[in-house]
NUTIRO-478541 format. One line per 4 residues: number of its first residue (from 1); for each residue x, y, z negated of N, C-alpha, C. Coordinates in Angstrom, 3 decimals. Example, Ala and Ser with C-alpha at 12.3 -4.5 7.8 and 13.67 -1.06 7.14 Angstrom:
2
1> 13.190 -5.690 -7.800 12.300 -4.500 -7.800 13.200 -3.300 -7.800; 12.850 -2.250 -7.080 13.670 -1.060 -7.140 12.900 0.030 -7.870
//
This chain:
264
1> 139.114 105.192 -61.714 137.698 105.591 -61.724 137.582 106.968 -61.080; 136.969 106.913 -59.760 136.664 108.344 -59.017 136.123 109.382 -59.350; 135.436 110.683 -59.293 134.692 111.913 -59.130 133.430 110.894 -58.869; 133.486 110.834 -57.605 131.614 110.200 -57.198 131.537 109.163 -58.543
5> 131.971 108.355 -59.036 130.933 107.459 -59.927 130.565 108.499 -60.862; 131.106 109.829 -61.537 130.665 110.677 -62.305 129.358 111.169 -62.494; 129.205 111.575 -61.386 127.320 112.238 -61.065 126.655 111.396 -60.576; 126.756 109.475 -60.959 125.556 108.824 -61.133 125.257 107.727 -62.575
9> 124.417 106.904 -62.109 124.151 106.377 -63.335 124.906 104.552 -63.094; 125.196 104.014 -63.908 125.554 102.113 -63.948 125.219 101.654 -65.160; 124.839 100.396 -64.334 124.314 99.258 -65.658 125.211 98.851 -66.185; 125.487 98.525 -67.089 126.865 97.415 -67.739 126.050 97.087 -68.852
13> 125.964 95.517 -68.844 125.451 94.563 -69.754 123.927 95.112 -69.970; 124.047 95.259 -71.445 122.567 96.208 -72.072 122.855 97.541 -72.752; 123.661 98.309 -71.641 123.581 99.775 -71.525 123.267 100.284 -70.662; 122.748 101.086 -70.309 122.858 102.052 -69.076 124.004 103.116 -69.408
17> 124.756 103.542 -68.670 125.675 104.779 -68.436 125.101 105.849 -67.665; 124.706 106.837 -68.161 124.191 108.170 -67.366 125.492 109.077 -67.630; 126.182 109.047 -65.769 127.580 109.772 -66.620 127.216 111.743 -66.251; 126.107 111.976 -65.271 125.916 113.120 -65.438 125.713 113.706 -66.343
21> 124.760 113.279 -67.610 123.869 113.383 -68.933 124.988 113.454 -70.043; 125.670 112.509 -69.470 126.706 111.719 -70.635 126.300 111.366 -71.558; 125.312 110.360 -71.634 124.476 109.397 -72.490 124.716 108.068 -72.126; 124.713 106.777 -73.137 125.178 105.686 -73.101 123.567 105.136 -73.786
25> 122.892 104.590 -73.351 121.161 104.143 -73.980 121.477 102.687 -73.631; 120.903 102.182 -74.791 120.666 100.756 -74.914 119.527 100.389 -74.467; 119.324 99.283 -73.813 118.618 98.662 -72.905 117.362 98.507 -73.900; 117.325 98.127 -74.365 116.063 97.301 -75.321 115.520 97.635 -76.086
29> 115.978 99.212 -76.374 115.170 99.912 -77.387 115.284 101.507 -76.855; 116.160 102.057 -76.063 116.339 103.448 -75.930 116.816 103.956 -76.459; 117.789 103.598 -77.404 118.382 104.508 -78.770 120.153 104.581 -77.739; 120.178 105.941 -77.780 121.184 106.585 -77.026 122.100 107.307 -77.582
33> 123.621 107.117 -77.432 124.403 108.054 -77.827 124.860 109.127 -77.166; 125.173 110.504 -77.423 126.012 111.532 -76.185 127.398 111.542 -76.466; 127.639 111.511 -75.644 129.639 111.641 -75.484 129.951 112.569 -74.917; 131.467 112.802 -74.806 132.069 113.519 -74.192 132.226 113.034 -72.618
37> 132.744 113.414 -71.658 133.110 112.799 -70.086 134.089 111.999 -70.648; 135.147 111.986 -71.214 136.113 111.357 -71.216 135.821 109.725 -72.132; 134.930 109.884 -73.147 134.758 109.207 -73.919 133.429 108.524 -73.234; 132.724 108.725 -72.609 131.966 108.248 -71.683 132.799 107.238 -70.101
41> 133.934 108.106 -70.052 134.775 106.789 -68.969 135.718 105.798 -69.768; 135.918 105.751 -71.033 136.055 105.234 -71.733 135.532 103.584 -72.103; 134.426 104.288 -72.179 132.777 103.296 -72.403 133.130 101.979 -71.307; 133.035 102.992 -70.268 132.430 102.279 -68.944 134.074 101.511 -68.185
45> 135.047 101.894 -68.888 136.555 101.168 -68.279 136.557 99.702 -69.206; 136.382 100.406 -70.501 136.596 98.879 -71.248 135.118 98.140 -71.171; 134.105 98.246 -70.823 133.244 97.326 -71.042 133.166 96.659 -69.493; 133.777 97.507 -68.102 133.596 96.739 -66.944 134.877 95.751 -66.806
49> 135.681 95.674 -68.237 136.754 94.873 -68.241 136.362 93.982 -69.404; 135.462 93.342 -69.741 135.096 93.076 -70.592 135.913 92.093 -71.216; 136.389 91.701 -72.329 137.373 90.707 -73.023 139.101 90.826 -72.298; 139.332 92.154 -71.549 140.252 91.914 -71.003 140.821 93.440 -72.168
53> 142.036 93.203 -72.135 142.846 94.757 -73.080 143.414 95.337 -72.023; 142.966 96.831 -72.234 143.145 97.845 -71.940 144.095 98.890 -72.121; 145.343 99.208 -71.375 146.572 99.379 -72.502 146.512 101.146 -72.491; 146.626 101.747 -73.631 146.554 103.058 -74.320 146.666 103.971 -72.886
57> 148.136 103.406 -72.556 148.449 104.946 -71.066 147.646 104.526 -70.195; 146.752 103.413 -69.437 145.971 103.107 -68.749 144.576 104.329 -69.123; 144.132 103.641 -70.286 142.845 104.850 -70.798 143.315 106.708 -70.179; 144.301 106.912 -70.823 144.902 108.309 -70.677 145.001 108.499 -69.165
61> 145.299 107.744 -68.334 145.441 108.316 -66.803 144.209 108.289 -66.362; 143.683 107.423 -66.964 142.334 107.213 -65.823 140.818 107.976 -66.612; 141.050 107.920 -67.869 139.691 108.867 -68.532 139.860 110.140 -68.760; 140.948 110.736 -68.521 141.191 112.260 -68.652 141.476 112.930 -67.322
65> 142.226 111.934 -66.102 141.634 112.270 -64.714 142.667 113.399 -64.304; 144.036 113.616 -64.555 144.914 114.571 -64.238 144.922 115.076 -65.336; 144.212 115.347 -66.668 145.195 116.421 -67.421 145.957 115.139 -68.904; 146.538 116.095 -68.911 148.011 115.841 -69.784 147.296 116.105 -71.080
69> 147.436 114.840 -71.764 146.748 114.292 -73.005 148.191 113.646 -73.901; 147.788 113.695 -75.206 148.728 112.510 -76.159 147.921 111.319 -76.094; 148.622 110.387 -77.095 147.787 109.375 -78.055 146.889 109.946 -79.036; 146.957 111.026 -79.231 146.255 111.384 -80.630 144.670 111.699 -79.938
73> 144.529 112.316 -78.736 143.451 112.460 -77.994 142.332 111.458 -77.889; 143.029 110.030 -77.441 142.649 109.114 -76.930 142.035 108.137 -78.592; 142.645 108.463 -79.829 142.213 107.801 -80.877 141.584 109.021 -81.188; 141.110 110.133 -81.153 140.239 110.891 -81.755 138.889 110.423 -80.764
77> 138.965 110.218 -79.455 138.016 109.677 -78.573 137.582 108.244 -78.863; 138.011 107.672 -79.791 137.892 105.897 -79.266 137.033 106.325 -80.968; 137.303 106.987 -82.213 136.981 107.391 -83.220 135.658 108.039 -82.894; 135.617 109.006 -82.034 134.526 109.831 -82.081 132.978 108.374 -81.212
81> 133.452 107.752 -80.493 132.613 106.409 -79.805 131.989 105.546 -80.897; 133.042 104.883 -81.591 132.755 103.930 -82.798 131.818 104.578 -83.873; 132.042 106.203 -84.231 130.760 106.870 -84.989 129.640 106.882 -84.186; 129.545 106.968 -83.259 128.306 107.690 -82.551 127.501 106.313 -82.578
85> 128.267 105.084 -82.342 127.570 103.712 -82.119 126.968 103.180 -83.116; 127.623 103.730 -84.761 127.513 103.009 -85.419 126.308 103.322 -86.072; 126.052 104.694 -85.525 124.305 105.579 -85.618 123.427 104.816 -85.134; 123.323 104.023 -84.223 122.827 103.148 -83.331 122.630 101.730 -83.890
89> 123.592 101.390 -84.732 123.472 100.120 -85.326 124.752 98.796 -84.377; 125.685 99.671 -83.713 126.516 99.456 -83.053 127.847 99.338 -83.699; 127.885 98.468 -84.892 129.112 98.649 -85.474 130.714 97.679 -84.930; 130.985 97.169 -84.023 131.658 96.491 -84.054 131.912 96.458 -82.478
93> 131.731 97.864 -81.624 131.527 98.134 -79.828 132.420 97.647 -79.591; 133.469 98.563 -79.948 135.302 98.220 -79.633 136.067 97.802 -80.647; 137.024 97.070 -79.893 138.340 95.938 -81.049 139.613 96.724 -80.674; 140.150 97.074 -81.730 141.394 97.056 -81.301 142.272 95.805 -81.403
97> 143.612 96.381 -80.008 144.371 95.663 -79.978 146.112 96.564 -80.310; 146.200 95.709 -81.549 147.424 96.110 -82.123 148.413 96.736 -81.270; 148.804 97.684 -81.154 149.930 97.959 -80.460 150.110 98.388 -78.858; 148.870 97.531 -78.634 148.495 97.871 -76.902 147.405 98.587 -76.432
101> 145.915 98.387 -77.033 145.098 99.404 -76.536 143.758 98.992 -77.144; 142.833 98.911 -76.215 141.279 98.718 -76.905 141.221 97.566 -76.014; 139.295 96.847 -76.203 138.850 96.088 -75.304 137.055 96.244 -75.876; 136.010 95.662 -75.126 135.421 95.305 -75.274 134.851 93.907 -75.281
105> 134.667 93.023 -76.123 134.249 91.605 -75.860 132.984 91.248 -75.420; 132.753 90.394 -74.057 131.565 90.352 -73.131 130.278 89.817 -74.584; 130.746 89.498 -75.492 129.511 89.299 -76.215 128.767 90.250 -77.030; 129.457 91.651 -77.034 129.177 92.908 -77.539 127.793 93.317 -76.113
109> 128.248 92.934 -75.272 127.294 93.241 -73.946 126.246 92.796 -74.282; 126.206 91.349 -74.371 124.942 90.582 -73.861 123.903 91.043 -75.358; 122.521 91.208 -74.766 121.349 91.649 -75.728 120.800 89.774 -76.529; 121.398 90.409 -77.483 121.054 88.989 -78.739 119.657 89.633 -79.570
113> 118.841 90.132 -78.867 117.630 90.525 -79.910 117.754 90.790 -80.841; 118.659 91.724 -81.052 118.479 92.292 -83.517 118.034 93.337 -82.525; 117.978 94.159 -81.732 117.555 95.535 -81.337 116.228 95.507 -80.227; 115.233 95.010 -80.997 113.923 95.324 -80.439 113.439 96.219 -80.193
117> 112.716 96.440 -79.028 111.970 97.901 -78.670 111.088 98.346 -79.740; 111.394 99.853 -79.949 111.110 100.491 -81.195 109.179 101.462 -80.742; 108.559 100.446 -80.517 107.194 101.127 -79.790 106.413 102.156 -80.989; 106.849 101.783 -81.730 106.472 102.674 -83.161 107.025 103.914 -83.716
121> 108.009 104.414 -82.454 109.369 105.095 -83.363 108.897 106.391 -83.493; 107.561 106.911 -81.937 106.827 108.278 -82.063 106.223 107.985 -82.940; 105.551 107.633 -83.323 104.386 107.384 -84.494 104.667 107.787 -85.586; 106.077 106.919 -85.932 106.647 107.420 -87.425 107.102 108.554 -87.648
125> 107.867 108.943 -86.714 108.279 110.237 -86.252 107.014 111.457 -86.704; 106.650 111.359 -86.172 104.688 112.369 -86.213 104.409 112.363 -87.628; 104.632 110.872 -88.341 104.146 110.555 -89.893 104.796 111.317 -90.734; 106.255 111.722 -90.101 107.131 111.765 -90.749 106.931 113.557 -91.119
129> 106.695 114.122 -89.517 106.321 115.471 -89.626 104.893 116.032 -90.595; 103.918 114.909 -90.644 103.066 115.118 -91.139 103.435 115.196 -92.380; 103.863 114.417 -92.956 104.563 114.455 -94.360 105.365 115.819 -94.941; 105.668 116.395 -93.527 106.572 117.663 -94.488 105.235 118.810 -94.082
133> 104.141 118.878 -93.379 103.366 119.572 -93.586 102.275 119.704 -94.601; 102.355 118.095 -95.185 101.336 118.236 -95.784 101.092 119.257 -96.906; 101.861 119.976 -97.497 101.832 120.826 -98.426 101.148 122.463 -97.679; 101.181 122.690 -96.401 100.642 123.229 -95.883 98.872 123.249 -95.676
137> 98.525 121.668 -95.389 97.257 121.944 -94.934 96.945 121.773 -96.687; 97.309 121.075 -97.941 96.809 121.731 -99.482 96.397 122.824 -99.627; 97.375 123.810 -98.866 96.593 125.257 -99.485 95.574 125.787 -99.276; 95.371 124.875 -98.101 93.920 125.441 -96.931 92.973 125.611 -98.579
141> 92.434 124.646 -98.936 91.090 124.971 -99.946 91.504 126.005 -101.055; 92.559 126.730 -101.290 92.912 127.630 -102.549 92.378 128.899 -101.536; 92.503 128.838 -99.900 91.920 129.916 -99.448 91.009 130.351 -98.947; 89.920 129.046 -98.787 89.149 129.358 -98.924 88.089 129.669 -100.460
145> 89.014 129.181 -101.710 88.156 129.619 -102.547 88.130 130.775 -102.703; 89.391 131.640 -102.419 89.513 133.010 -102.884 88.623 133.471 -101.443; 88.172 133.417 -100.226 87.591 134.095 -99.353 86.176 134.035 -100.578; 85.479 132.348 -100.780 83.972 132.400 -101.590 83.943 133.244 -102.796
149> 85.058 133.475 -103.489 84.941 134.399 -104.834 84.861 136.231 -104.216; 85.408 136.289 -102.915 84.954 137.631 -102.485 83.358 138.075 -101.800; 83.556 137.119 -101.366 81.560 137.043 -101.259 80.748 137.223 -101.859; 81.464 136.395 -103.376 80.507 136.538 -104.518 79.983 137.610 -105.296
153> 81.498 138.337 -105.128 81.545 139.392 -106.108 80.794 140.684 -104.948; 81.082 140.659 -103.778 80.065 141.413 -102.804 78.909 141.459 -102.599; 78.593 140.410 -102.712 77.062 140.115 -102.973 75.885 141.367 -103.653; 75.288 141.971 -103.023 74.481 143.004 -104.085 73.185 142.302 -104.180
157> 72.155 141.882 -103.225 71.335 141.229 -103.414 71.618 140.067 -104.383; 70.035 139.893 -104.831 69.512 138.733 -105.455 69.013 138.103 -104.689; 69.983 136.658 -105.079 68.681 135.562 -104.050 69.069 134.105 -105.243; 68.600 133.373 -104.976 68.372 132.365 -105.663 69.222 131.460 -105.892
161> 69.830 131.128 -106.778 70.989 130.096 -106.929 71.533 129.266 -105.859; 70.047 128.471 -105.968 70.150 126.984 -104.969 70.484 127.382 -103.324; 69.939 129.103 -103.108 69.969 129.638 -101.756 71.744 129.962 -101.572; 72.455 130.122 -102.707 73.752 130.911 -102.496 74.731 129.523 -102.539
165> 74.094 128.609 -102.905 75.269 127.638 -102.848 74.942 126.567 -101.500; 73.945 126.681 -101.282 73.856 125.827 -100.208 74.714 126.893 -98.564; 74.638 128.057 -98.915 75.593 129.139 -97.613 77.141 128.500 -97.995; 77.286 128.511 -99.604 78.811 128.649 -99.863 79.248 127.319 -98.945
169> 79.076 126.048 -99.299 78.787 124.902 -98.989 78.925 125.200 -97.005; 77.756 125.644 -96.233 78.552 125.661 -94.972 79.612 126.431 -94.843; 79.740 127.570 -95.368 81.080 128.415 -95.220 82.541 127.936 -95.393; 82.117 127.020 -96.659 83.643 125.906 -96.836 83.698 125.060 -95.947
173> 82.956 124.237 -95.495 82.991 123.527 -94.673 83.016 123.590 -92.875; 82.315 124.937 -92.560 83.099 125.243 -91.597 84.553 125.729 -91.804; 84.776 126.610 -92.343 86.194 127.164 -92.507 87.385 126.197 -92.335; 86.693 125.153 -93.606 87.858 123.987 -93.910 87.798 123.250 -92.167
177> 86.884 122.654 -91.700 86.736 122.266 -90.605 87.844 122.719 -89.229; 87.872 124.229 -89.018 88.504 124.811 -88.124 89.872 124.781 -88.460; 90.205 125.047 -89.818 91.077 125.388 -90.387 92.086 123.796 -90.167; 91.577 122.723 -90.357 92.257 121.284 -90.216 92.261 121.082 -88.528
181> 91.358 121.650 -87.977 91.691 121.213 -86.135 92.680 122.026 -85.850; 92.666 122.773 -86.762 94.049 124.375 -85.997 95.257 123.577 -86.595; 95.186 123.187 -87.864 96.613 122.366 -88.126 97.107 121.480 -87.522; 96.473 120.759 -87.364 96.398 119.442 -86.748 97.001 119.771 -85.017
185> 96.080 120.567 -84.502 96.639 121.107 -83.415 98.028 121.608 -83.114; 98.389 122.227 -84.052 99.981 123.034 -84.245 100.930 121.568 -84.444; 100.813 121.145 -85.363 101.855 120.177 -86.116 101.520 118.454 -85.481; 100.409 118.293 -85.422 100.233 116.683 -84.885 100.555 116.601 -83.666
189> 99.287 116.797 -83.138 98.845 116.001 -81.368 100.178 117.222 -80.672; 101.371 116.285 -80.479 102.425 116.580 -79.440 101.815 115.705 -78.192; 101.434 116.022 -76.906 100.629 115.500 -76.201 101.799 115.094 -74.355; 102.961 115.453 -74.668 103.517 115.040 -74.017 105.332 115.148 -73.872
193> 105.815 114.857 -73.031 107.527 114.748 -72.987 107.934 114.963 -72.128; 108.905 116.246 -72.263 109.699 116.662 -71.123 111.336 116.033 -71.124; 112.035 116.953 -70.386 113.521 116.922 -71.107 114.060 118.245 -70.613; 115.256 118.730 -71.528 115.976 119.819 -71.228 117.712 119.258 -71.181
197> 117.459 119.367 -69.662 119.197 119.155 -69.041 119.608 117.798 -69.691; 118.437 116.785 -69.649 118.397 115.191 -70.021 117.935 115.313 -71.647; 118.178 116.010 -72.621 117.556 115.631 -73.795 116.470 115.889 -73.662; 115.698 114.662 -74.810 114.460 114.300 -74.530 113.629 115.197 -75.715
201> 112.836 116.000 -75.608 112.000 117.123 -75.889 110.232 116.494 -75.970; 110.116 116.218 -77.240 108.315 116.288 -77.872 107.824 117.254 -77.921; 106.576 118.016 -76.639 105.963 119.370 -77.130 104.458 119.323 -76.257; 103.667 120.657 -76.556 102.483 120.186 -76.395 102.026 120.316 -74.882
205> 102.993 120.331 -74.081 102.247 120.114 -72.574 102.628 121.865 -72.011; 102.732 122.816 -72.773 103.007 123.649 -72.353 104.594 124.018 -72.025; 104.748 124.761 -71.127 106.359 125.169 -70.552 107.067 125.975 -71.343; 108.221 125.086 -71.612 109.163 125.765 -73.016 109.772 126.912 -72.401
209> 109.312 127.950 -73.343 110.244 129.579 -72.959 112.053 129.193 -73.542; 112.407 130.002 -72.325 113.897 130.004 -72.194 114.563 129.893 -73.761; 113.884 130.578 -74.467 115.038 130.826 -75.821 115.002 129.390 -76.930; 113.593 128.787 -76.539 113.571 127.946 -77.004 114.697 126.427 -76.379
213> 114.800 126.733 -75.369 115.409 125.404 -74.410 116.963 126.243 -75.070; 116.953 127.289 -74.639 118.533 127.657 -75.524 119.282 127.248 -76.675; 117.955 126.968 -77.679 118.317 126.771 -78.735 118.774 125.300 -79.246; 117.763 124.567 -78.070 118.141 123.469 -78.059 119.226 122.873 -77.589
217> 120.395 123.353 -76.541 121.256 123.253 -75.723 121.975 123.325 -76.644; 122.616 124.644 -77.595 122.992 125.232 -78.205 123.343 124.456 -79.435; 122.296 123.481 -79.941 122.583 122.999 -81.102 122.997 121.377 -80.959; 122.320 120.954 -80.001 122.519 119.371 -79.525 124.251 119.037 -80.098
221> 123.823 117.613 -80.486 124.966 116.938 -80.887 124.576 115.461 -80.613; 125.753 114.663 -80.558 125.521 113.117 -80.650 124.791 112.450 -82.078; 124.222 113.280 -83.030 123.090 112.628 -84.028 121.613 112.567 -83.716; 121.483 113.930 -83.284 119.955 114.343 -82.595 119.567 113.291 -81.556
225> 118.693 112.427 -81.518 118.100 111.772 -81.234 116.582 112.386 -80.397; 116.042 113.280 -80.532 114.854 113.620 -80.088 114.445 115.019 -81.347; 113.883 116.070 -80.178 113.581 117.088 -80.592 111.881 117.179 -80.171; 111.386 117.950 -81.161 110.293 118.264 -81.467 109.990 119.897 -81.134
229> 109.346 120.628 -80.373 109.179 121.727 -79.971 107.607 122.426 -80.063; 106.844 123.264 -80.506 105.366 123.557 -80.835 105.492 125.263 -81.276; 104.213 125.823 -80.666 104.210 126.958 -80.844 103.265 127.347 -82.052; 103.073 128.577 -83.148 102.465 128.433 -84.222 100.835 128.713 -84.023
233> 101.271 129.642 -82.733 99.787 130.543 -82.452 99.872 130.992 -80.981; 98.477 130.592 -80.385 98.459 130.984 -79.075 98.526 132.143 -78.449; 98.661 132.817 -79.213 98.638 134.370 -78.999 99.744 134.870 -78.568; 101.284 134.503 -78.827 102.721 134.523 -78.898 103.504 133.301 -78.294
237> 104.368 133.621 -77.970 105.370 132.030 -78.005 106.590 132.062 -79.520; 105.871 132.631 -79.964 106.700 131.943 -81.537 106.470 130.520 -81.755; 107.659 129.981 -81.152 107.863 128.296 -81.413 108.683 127.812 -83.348; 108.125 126.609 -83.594 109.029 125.958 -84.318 109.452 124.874 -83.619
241> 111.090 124.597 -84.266 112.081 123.607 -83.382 112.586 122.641 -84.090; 112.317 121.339 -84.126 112.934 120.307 -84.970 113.534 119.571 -84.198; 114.980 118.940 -84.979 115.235 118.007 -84.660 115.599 116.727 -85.663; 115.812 115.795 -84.814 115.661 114.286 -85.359 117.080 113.780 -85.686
245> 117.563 113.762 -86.815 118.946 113.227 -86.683 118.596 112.026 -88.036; 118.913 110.646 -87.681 119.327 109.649 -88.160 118.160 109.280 -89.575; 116.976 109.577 -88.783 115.266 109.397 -89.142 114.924 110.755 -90.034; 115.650 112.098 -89.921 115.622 113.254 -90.599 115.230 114.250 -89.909
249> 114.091 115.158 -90.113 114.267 116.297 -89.685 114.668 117.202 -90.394; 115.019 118.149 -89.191 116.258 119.169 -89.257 115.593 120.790 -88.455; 115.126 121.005 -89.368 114.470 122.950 -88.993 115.108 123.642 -88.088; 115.567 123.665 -86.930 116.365 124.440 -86.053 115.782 126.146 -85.710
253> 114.113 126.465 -86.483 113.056 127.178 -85.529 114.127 128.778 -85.931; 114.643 128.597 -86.775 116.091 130.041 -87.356 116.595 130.462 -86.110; 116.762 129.343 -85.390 118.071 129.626 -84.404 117.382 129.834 -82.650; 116.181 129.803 -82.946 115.552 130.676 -81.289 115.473 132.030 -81.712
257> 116.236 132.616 -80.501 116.082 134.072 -80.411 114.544 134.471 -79.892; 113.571 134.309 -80.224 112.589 135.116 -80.267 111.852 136.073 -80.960; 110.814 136.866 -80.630 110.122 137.782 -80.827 109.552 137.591 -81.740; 109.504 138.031 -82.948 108.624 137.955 -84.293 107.215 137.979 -83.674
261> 106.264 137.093 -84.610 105.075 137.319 -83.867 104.202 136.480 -85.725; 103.030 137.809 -85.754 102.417 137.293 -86.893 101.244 136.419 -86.559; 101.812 135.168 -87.465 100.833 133.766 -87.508 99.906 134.204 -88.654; 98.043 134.257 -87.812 97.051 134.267 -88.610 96.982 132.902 -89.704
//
C-alpha cells in the first residue's frame, strides 16, 4: 500500500475510508470512527482482502510503512479498531486467525439494514442540550420577581392597584419574553455546520476564533462524535464547547484559552 493512496479517500463495501482525516464512516448512517494512519491501513488491507487471512508480518510491513514495529504494536492496533467499532455498533469487524493473523469476512461489508440513517440524531442531540439547560432558563422568573419587588418598594407615588399590576404584568412579560429569545438563541437554534481539520463542528454560522478550534483539536478522540460550539454574548467571543461522546455531553468550554468576558 503506497504514500499516494494516503491523501485520498476509497469505498470498500459500506465504508468510506478518508485516509487524510483518518476516519472510517459508515455508509448508511454516518457514524464514524478516527484512527490512527496505521490502524486506518489496517482497515483498508484486510477488508480489500476480504475473507482472505492476513498474516501478522504482512500487516507490520505494509501498515507501519518502514518503521520497525513488534507484535505487540500490531495487537494494541487491531485492539484499539475493535473498540472504536464497537462504539458504532460494530462488534464483530475483525476475526482472528489463530496463530496467523486477522481477516475481514465479505459479509461484515455488505449493508444488511440494522444501521439505518439516523435523520433524527441532530434533533436529539439539541433535546439533549436543551435538557441540561433547562435549569437555566427556570431561573429566568425568580429574576424577574426580584427586579418587580424593586419597583415596588421604589415606587413613591400612589396610583391604583389595578393601575400597578396591569404595568407589573407587561414588565414580566416583556422581560420573560426577551429573556427566552436570548436563551434560546445561545443554547438552541445551532443554524449551521462547519468542520475543523475534518471534525464535524455544530455552531451558529459565525467563524470559530482560533482558541476555540484549538481546543477542539486538542481534545478530539475516537469517542467524540460531533462537537457543539456557541458564544454566550455578542459582545465577546466567550464560547461554550461541547462534545458528544457515546450520546453524552461532555463540557470542554474549561479548556479554550480565552478572554474572560462578563455574560449579562
Amino acid at each position: 500500500m503506497n504514500d499516494e493512496v494516503n491523501d485520498g479517500c476509497k469505498r470498500i463495501g459500506r465504508f468510506d475510508v478518508d485516509f487524510a482525516r483518518r476516519t472510517i464512516t459508515r455508509i448508511s448512517d454516518g457514524a464514524f470512527i478516527k484512527a490512527s494512519r496505521s490502524e486506518t491501513l489496517i482497515f483498508t488491507l484486510l477488508a480489500e482482502s476480504a475473507n482472505k487471512t492476513i498474516y501478522r508480518e504482512v500487516l507490520l510491513a505494509d501498515c507501519w510503512q518502514g518503521k520497525i514495529v513488534t507484535n505487540n504494536s500490531l495487537t494494541v492496533a487491531i485492539k484499539n479498531l475493535r473498540t472504536a467499532f464497537s462504539k458504532i455498533g460494530e462488534h464483530k469487524i475483525i476475526t482472528t486467525e489463530p496463530k496467523l493473523g486477522y481477516c475481514i469476512r465479505q459479509l461484515a461489508l455488505i449493508d444488511d439494514g440494522s444501521h439505518p440513517p439516523k435523520c433524527n440524531e441532530i434533533s436529539n442531540e439539541i433535546n439533549s442540550i436543551d435538557k441540561s439547560i433547562r435549569p437555566l432558563i427556570e431561573e429566568q422568573p425568580f429574576v424577574i420577581q426580584e427586579k418587580k419587588e424593586i419597583l415596588t418598594h421604589s415606587k413613591k407615588e400612589k396610583t391604583p392597584r389595578l393601575c400597578n399590576i396591569n404595568i407589573f404584568e407587561i414588565i414580566v412579560g416583556i422581560t420573560f419574553f426577551f429573556a427566552t429569545l436570548t436563551i434560546c438563541y445561545r443554547f438552541l437554534f445551532f443554524i449551521d455546520t462547519t468542520a475543523v481539520e475534518g471534525l464535524p463542528v455544530i455552531y451558529n454560522g459565525v467563524d470559530l476564533p482560533k482558541p476555540v478550534q484549538n481546543s477542539i483539536l486538542d481534545n478530539d478522540n475516537s469517542s467524540i462524535s460531533r462537537w457543539y460550539a456557541f458564544p454566550l454574548d455578542k459582545s465577546c467571543n466567550y464560547y461554550q464547547l461541547f462534545g458528544v461522546s457515546n450520546g453524552n455531553f461532555i463540557n470542554y468550554s474549561s479548556t479554550i484559552k480565552q478572554e474572560i468576558c462578563s455574560v449579562k
